[in-house]
C-alpha positions in Angstrom: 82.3 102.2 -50.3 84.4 100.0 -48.7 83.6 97.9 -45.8 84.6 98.6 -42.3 85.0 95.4 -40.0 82.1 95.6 -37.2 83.5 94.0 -34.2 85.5 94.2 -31.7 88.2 91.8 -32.3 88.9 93.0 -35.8 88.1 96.7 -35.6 89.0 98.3 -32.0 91.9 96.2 -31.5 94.2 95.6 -34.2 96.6 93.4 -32.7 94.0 91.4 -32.0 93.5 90.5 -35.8 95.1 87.8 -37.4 98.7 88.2 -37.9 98.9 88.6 -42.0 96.8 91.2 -41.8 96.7 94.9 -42.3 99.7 96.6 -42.8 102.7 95.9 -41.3 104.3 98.0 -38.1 106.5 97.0 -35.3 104.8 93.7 -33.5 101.2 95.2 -34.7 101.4 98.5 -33.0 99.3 101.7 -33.9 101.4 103.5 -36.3 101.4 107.3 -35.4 102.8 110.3 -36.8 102.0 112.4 -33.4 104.1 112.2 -30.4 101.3 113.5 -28.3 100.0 110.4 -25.7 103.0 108.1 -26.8 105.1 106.2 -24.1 107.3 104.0 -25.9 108.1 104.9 -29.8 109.2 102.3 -31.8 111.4 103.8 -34.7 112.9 102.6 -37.7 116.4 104.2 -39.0 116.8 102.7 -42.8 120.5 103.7 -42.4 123.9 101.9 -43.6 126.0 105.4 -44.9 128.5 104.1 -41.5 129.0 100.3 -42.8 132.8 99.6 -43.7 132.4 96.3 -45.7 128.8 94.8 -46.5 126.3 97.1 -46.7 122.3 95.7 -46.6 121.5 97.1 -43.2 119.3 99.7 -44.6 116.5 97.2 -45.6 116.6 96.2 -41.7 113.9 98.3 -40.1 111.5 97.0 -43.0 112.5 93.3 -42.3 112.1 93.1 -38.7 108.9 95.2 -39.0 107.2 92.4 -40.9 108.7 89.3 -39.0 107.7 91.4 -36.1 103.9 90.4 -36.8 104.5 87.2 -35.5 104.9 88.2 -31.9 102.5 87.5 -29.5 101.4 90.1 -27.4 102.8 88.9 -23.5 106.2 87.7 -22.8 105.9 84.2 -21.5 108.5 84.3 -19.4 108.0 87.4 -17.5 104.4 87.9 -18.0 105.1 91.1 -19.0 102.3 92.9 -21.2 103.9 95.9 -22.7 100.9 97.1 -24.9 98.5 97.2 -21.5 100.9 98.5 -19.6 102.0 101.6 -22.2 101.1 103.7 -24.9 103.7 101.9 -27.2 103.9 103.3 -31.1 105.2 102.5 -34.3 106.4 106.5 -34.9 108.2 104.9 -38.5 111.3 105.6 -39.9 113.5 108.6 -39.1 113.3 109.8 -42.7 117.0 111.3 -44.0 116.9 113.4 -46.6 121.0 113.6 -47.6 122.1 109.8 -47.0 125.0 110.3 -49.2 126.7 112.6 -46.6 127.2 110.8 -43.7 127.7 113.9 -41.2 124.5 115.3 -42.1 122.9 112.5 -42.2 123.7 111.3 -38.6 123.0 114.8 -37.5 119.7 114.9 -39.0 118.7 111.6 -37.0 119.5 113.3 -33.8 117.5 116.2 -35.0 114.6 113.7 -35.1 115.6 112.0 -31.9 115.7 115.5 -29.9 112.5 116.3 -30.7 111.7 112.8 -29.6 113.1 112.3 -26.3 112.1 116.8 -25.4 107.9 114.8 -26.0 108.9 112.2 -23.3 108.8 109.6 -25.2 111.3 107.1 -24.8 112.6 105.6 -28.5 113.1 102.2 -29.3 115.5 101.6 -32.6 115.8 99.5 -35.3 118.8 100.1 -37.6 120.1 100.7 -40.0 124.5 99.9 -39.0 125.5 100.8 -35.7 126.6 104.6 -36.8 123.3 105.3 -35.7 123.6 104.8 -31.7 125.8 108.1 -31.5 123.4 110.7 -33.1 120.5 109.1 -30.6 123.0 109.0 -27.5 123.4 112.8 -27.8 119.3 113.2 -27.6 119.3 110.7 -25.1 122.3 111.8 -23.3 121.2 115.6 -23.3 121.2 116.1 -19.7 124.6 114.7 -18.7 126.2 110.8 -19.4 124.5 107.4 -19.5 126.3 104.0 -18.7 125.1 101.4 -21.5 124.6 97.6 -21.6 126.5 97.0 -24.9 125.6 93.5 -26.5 128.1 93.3 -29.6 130.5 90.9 -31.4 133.0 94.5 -31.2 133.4 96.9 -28.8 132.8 99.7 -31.7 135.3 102.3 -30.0 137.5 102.2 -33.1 138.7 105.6 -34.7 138.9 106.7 -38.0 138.7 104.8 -40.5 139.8 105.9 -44.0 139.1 109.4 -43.6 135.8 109.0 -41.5 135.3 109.6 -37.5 131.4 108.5 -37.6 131.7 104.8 -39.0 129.9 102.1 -37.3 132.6 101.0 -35.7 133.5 104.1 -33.8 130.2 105.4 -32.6 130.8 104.7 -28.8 134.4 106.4 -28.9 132.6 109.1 -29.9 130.5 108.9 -27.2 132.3 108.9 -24.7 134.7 111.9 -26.3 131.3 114.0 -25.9 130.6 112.8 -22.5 127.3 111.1 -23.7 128.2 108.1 -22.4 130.1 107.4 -18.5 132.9 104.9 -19.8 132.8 103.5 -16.3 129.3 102.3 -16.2 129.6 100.7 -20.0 129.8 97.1 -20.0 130.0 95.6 -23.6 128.9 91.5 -23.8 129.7 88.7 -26.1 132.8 90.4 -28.2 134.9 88.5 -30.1 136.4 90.3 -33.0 138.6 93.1 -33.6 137.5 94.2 -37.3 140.5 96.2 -38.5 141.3 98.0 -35.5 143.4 96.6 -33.6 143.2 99.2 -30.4 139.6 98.6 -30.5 139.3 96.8 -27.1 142.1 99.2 -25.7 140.2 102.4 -26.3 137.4 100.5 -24.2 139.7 99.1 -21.4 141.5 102.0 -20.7 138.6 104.2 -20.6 136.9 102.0 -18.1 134.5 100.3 -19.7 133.9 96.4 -18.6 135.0 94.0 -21.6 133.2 90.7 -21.3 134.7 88.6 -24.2 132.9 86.0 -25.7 134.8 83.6 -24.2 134.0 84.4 -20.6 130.2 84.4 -21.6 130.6 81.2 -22.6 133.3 79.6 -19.6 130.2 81.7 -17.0 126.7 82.1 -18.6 124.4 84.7 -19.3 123.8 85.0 -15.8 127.3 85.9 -15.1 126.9 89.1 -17.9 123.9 89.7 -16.6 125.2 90.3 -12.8 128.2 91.9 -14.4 125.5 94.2 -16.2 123.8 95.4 -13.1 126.8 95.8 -11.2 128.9 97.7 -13.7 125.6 100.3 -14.8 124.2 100.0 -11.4 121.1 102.6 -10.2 121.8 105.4 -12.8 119.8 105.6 -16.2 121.4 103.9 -19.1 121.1 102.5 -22.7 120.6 99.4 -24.1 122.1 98.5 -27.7 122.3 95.4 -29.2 124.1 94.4 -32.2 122.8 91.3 -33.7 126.3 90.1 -34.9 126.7 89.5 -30.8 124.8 86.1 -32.2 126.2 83.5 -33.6 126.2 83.2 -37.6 123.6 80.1 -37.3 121.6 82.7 -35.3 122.4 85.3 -37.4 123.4 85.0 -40.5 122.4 88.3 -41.8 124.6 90.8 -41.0 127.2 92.4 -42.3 130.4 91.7 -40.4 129.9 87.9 -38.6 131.8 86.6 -36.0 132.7 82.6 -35.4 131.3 81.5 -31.9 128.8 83.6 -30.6 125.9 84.0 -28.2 123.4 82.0 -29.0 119.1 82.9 -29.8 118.1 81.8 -26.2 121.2 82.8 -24.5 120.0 86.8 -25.7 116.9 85.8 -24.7 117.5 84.9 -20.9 120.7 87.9 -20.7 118.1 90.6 -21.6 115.3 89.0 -19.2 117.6 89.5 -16.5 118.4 93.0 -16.9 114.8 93.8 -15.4 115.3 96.5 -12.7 117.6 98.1 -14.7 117.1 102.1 -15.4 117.0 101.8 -18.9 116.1 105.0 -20.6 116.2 104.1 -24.6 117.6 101.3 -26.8 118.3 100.0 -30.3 118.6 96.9 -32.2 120.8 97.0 -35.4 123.2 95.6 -38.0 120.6 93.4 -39.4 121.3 93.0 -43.1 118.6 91.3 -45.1 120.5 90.3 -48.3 122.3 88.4 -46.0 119.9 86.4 -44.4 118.9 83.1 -44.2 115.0 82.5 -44.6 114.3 85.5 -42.9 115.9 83.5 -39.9 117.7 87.1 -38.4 115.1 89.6 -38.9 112.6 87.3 -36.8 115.3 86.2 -33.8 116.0 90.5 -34.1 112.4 90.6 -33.4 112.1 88.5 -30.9 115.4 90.4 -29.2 113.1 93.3 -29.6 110.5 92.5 -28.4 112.2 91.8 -24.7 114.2 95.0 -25.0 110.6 96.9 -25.4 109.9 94.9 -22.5 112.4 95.9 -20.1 112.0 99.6 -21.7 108.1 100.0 -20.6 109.2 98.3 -17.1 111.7 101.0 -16.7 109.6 104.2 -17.8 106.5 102.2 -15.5 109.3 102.6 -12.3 110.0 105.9 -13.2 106.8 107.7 -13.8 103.6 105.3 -13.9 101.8 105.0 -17.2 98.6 106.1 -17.9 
């Protein structure tokens, strides 16, 4: 028989153990297949079928789940304890059983993500390429249009690309063509690079969506985007995605298209803490590519960019409806 830890520390509490222990799930949380009594669902999407160049991102979810473990349990900077404060989850991965067909695919993720967001329970995302934001903006965006904080190296409103509408470089065009997301309450932070569209920032600019190009983060601060942010989304409920080539390649150098001069660890860091107050009703972290990485140097600053965006995601759901 095997032997059950007695006490408190090791048994009632897991994230209380020591951190190389047990198996691995999202910064230590309670893995559950139930949606029943979950706030906050932290959900990995092992998805690249949308990548145009490098693929990798597949082995994300997996990657930032174990640097993940290292996290301590209360943001330092806000004091913000998201595991006292809500039933937070790890609900897995959003399994897909035809990856090799990209519609289907993306449509089966928002089959997942309906049945999600109709429990209440507000997802949190780990990709998996950035395809993936569309299929969960239309279970998110069921009821009518969301404005987004966008953190990205590219604006991602290209269109098709060698025969494909659903690449991950197109998925907020898409959006906004089915009304998921309010173009006028988008801001996108920290872009840079055009990929091989070179409309991309126009189909952003002259659908209204506030451009703030790398250089204007740098020439202003994070505290600049971050006033931008609040003033562009404002008091409606939005979406947060964040793609981790917004960092810099020394930040960052796991992913699959980098960009020169980019937002640095702590800049992320200090942007997202500033976004509190903000009506933030899902978010997703992706483009982390592990083959690419660097001593597992991009899968742990994901997780730490993570672990703030679960912050201001149980802050938000705590203002609308309080937990527990």
């Amino acid at each position: 028989m095997l032997k059950q830890p007695q006490t408190y520390l090791d048994f009632q509490d897991p994230q209380a153990r020591p951190r190389h222990t047990g198996i691995a799930s999202f910064f230590r949380a309670p893995i559950s297949q139930q949606l029943d009594g979950v706030d906050i669902g932290l959900i990995g999407v092992p998805f690249d079928g949308g990548v145009t160049h490098r693929s990798g991102t597949r082995h994300g979810p997996r990657a930032v789940r174990d640097q993940s473990t290292l996290l301590r349990r209360i943001n330092a900077a806000t004091q913000v304890t998201p595991f006292a404060t809500a039933r937070v989850r790890d609900l897995g991965d959003c399994w897909i059983e035809q990856p090799y067909e990209l519609v289907t695919a993306l449509k089966e993720i928002e089959t997942f993500y309906r049945a999600v967001t109709a429990a209440g329970v507000v997802p949190l995302s780990v990709g998996g390429d950035h395809s993936i934001s569309f299929p969960i903006l239309r279970a998110v965006a069921a009821s009518g249009p969301v404005g987004m904080v966008h953190v990205d190296a590219h604006c991602d409103t290209g269109d098709d690309y060698m025969g494909s509408r659903f690449h991950h470089g197109a998925p907020f065009r898409r959006a906004v063509e089915e009304n998921l997301l309010d173009p006028k309450r988008v801001i996108q932070i920290g872009v840079r690079g055009t990929t091989n569209d070179p409309d991309m920032w126009g189909f952003s600019q002259r659908s209204g969506m506030r451009v703030l190009p790398m250089d204007e983060f740098d020439d202003r601060g994070w505290r600049h985007a971050a006033e931008e942010a609040r003033r562009v989304v404002g008091n409606g409920p939005a979406y947060l995605s964040f793609d981790i080539d917004s960092l810099d390649p020394s930040h960052a150098p796991g992913t699959g298209t980098p960009e020169a001069g980019g937002i640095t660890a702590l800049q992320a860091l200090r942007l997202l803490r500033d976004l509190r107050g903000i009506d933030f009703i899902g978010g997703d972290l992706v483009e982390v590519s592990p083959p690419f990485d660097v001593g597992t140097l991009t899968s742990f600053n994901a997780a730490s960019i993570l672990f703030e965006i679960l912050c201001l995601l149980v802050e938000a759901r705590e203002k609308r409806q309080p937990l527990r």
